[in-house]
C-alpha positions in Angstrom: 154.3 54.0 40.9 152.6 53.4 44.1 154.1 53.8 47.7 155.0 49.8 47.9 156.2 49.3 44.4 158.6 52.9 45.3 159.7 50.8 48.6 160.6 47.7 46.7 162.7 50.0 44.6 164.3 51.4 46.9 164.9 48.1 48.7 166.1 46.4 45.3 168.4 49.6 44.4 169.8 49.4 48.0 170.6 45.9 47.6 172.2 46.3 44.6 175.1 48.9 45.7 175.9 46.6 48.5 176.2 43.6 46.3 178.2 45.1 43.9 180.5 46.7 47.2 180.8 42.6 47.7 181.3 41.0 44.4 183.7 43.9 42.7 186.2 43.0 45.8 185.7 39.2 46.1 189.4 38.9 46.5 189.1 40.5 49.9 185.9 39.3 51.1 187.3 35.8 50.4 190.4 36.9 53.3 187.6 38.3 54.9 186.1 34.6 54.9 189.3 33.0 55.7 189.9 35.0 58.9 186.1 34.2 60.3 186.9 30.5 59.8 190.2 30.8 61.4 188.4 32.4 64.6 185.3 29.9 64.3 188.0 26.8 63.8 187.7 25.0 66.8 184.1 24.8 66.5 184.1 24.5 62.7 186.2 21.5 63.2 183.0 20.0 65.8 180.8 20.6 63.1 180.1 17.3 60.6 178.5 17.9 57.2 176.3 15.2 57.7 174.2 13.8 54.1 173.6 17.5 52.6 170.5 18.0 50.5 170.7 20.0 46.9 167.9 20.3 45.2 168.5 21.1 41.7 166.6 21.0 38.1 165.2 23.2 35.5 163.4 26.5 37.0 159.4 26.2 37.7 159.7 22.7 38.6 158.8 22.5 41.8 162.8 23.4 43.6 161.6 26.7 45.5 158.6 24.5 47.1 160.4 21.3 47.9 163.4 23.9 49.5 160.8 25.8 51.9 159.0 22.7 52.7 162.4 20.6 54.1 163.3 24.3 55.6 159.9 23.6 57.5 161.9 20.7 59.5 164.3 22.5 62.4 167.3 19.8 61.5 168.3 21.6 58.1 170.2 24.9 57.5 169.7 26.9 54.1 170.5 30.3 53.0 167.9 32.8 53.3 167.3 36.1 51.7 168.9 37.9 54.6 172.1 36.2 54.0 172.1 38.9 50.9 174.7 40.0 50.3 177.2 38.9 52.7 177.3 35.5 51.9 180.9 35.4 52.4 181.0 36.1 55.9 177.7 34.2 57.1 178.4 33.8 60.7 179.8 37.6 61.0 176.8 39.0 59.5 174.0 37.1 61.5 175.9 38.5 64.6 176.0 41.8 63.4 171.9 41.8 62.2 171.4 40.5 66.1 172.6 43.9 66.9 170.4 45.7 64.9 166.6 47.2 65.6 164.2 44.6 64.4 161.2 45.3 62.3 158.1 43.6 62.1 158.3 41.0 58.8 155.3 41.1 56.8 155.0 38.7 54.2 154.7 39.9 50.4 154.9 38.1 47.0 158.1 37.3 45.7 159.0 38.6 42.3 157.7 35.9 40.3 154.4 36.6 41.4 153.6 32.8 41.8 151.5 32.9 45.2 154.3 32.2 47.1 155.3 34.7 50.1 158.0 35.9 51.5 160.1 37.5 54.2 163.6 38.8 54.5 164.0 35.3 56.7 162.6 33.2 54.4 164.8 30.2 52.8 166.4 31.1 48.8 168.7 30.1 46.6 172.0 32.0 47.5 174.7 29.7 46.6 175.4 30.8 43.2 177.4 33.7 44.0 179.7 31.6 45.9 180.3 29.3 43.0 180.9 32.6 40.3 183.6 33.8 42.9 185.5 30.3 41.9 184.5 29.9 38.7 183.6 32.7 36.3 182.9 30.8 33.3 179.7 29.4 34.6 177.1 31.7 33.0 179.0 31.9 29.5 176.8 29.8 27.5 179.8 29.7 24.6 181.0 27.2 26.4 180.5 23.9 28.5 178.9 24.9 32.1 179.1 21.2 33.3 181.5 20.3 36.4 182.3 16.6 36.9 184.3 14.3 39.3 187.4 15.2 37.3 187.3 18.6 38.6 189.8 19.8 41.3 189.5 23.0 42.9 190.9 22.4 46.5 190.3 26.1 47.5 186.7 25.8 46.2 185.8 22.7 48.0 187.2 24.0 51.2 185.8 27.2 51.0 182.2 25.3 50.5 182.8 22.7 52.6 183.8 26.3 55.7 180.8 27.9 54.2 178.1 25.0 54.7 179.5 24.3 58.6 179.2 28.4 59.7 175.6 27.9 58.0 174.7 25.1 60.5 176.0 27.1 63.0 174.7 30.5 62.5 171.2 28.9 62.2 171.6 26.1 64.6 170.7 23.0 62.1 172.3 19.7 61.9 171.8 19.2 58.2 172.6 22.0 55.1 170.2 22.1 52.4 170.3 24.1 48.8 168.4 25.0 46.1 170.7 25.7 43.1 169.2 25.1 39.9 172.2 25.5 38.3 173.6 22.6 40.3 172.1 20.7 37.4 175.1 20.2 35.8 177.1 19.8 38.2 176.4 16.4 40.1 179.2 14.4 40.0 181.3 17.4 41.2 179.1 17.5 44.4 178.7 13.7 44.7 182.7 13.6 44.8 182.7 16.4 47.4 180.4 15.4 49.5 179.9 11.4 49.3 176.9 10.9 51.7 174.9 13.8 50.0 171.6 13.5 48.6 170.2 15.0 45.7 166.4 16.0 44.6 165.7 16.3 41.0 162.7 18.0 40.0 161.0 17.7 37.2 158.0 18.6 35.5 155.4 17.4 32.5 157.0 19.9 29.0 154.2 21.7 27.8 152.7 23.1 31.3 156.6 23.5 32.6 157.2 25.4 29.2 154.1 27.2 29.6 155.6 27.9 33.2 159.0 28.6 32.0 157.4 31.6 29.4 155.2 32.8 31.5 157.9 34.1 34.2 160.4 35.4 31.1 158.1 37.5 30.2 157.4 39.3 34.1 160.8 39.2 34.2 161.2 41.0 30.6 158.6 43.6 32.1 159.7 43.9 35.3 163.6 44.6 33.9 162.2 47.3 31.5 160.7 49.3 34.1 163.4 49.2 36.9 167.2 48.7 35.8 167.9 47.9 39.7 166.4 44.4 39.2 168.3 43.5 36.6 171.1 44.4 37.7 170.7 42.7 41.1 169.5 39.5 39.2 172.9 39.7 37.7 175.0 39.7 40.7 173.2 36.9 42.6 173.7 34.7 39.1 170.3 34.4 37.9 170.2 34.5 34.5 167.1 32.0 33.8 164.3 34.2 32.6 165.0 38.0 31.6 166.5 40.7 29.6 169.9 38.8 30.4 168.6 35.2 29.7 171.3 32.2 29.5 171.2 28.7 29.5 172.9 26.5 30.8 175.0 24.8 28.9 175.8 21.3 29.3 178.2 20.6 27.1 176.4 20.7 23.6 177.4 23.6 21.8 175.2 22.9 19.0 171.8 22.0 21.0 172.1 25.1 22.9 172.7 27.4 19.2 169.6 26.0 18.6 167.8 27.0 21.3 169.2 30.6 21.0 168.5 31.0 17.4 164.7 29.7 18.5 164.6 32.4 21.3 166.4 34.7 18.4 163.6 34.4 16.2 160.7 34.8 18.6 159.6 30.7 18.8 159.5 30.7 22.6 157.5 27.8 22.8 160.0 25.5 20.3 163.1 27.3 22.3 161.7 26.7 25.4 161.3 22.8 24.7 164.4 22.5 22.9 166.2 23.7 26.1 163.9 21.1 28.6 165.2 18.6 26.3 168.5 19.2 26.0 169.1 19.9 30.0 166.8 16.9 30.5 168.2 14.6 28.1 172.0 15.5 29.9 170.3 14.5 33.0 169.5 10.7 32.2 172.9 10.6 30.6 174.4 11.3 33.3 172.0 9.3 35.5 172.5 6.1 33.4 176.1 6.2 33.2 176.6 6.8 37.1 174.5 3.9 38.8 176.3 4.9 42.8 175.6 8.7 41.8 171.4 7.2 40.2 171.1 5.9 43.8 171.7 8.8 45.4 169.0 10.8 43.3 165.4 11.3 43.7 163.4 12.2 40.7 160.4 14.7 42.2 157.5 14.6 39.3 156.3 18.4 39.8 152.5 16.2 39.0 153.2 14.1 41.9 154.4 16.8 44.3 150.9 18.5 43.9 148.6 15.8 43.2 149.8 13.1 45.6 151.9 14.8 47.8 151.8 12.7 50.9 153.1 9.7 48.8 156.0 11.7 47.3 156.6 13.6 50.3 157.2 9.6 52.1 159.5 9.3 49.3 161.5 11.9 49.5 161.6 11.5 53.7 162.7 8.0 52.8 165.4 9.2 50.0 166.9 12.3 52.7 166.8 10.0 56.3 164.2 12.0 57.7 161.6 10.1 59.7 158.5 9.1 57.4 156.1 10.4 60.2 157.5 13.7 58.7 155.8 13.1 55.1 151.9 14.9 56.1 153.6 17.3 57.6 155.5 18.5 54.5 152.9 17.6 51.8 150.3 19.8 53.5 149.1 22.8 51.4 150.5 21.2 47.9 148.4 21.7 45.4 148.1 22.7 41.5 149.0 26.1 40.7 146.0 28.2 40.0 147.1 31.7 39.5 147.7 31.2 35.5 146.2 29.1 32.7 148.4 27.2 30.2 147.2 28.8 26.6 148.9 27.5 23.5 148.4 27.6 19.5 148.4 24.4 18.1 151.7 25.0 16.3 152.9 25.6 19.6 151.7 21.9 21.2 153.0 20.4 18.3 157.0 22.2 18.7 156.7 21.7 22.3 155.7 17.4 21.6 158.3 17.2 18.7 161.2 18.5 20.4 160.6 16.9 23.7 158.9 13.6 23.4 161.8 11.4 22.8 163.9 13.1 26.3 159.9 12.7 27.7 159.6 9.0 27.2 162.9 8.4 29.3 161.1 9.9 32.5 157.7 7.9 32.2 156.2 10.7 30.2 153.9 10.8 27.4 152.3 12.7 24.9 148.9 13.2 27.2 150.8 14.5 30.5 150.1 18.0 29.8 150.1 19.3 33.4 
């Protein structure tokens, strides 16, 4: 193992300890997160939530570049990989980093080794762990993962509702924006909570978001064998989409997602792999068809759009958030194709990938010749 790779270990196993010092006592970090709202109150209260952004879909589908390209805009607050693992007490914590020595941030490739660099400042998903504090059946995939209108958790929806204001005011934004994937299934819930938010739905052509979706499970496999520190830290932030701990999400079909598992079970990624874009997919224009107010307050983001016309779908999305349109070149510069992999599979393997995802494919405008 070379010097860097030992420092990343080291970083990752550090890391680790303290997240597990958070999340094995959330019960007092959550006091801990009443008593900073109580002293931020007055100023909490002067803070609106005004038309949050989540960004939510199936991983590799463009949510980690639309989330660093609206971070790119001063108005919007997001978590960022500092926030780790403190999450509870935001504003506390980005007082107490002021206070300590600064160190020159160079950028490095994230673990997915997708191009895409990073710095301990950078913008990432880090709402999850607040949503396992409330609700720990979320990552059982035995049973429904979905959260609709008909939810109530008043303790919840405050605490997020705290949470998002000390954001805005710890990095001095006007608007909160998230990337949660696994927000997926839970739209409605959010729509109910907060009813002038906005939601971006990514979503990508099957076989070169499969090819996508296989190709980081099996880093992730790799990476997990040779260093027990990243998987367990991938645990405790709650991601469980590619890995020695893989789980989908589970929308409510108990037998679609035994399918996928016994897919995965036997070895046929590919076939697992589309059986799960359809079935998270298919939940999606269910959902989208049966709510027209919550339709209109979603934004399908083609992943083939986003990098081959980004300007246009860069307008639209400026359009579908209220940000000013002169924005749009702005954010769709450097948007482009990936290039660092090539999209190999057997025949057998484009056949199980059109079979099991065609029907759910047709519903988004897609057809059997949108391969990338």
């Amino acid at each position: 193992m070379d010097a860097t790779a030992k420092r990343g270990t080291r970083r990752t196993n550090g890391s680790t300890v303290l997240a597990a010092l958070v999340l094995n006592h959330q019960a007092a970090w959550r006091v801990l997160s009443g008593w900073e709202s109580r002293l931020l109150a007055n100023r909490l209260a002067a803070t609106p939530i005004d038309r949050p952004v989540f960004i939510s879909g199936l991983a590799r589908a463009g949510t980690t570049i639309l989330l660093r390209k609206l971070c790119e805009l001063p108005e919007f607050a997001a978590h960022r990989y500092s926030d780790f693992p403190f999450l509870f007490t935001p504003y506390a914590w980005a007082l107490l980093r002021r206070l300590m020595p600064g160190s020159r941030q160079v950028p490095r490739e994230r673990m997915h080794q997708d191009g895409i660099m990073v710095t301990t400042e950078s913008p990432e998903a880090m709402e999850e762990m607040l949503w396992m504090a409330f609700f720990p059946q979320l990552h059982d995939s035995a049973v429904s993962n979905a959260l609709d209108d008909r939810v109530q958790r008043p303790e919840f929806e405050c605490f997020l509702a705290e949470h998002i204001r000390k954001l805005m005011l710890t990095r001095g934004g006007r608007r909160y924006v998230s990337k949660n994937n696994y927000n997926v299934t839970r739209l409605s819930y959010l729509a109910r909570m907060f009813p002038d938010a906005r939601f971006l739905l990514p979503i990508r052509a099957p076989e070169a978001h499969v090819a996508s979706l296989m190709k980081q499970h099996r880093l992730f496999c790799q990476i997990q064998h040779e260093n027990e520190a990243a998987r367990q830290h991938l645990k405790l932030v709650g991601h469980f989409e590619f890995g020695l701990d893989r789980r989908p999400i589970n929308p409510g079909d108990h037998d679609a997602i035994a399918a996928v598992e016994e897919c995965w079970r036997r070895g046929e990624e590919a076939r697992g792999w589309a059986k799960y874009w359809a079935l998270i997919y298919r939940h999606l224009a269910d959902r989208l068809e049966a709510d027209q107010e919550l339709a209109r307050r979603c934004l399908l983001v083609r992943y083939e759009e986003l990098c081959d016309h980004a300007s246009a779908t860069m307008t639209a999305v400026c359009e579908h958030i209220g940000v000013p349109a002169a924005q749009a070149e702005q954010l769709a510069s450097g948007l482009h194709q990936p290039d660092y992999y090539a999209v190999r599979f057997t025949d057998a393997e484009r056949f199980a990938i059109a079979e099991e995802t065609s029907a759910v494919a047709s519903r988004f405008n897609y057809n059997s010749d949108d391969r990338t």
